[in-house]
C-alpha positions as CSV (number, residue, x, y, z in Angstrom):
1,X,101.2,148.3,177.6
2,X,101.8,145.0,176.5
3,X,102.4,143.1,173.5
4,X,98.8,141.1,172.9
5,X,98.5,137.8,170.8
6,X,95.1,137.9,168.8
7,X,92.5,135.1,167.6
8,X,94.8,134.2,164.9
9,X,96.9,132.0,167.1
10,X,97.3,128.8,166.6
11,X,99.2,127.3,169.6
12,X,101.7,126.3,167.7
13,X,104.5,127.5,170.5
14,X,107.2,129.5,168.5
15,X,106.5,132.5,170.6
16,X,107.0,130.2,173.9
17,X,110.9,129.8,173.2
18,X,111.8,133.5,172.2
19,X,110.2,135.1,175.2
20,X,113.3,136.2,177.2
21,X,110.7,137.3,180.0
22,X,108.7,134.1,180.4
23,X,105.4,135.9,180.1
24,X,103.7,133.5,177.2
25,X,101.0,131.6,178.8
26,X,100.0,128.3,177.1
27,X,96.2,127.8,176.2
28,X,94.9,124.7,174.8
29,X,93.7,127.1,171.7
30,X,95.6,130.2,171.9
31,X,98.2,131.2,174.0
32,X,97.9,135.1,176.1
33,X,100.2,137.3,177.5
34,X,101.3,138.3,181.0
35,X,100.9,141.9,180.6
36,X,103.1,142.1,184.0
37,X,106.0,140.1,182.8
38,X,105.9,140.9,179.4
39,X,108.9,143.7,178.7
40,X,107.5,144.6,175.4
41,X,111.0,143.1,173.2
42,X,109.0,142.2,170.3
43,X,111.0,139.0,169.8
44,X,107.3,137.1,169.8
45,X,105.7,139.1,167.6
46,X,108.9,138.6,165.1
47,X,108.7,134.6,165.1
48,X,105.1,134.3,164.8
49,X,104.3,132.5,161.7
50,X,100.5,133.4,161.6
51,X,101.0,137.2,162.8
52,X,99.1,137.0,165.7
53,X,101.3,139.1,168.2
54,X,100.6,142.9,168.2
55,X,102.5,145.4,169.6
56,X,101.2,148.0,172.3
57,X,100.9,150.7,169.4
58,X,99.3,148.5,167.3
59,X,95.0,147.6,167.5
């Protein structure tokens, strides 16, 4: 399972440039992930400034 971004996004972007794996998608007010790309690294959820990348463990 994938990482997920929650409703605390902002769109601010930060996650856009650490994702190795290109699997950020852009939203106009959050951004998602493609569950099929994404090769669960973690390096979004470590640059997120509002915390609102969880990991597959996580709910």
């Amino acid at each position: 399972m994938a990482y997920k971004i929650t409703d605390e996004c902002v769109a601010c972007g930060t996650c856009l440039d650490a994702c190795e794996s290109d699997a950020i998608i852009e939203g106009d007010e959050k951004y998602s992930i493609d569950a099929g790309k994404c090769i669960e690294c973690g390096e979004c959820a470590d640059v997120c400034p509002t915390e609102a990348i969880i990991g597959p463990d996580e709910k």
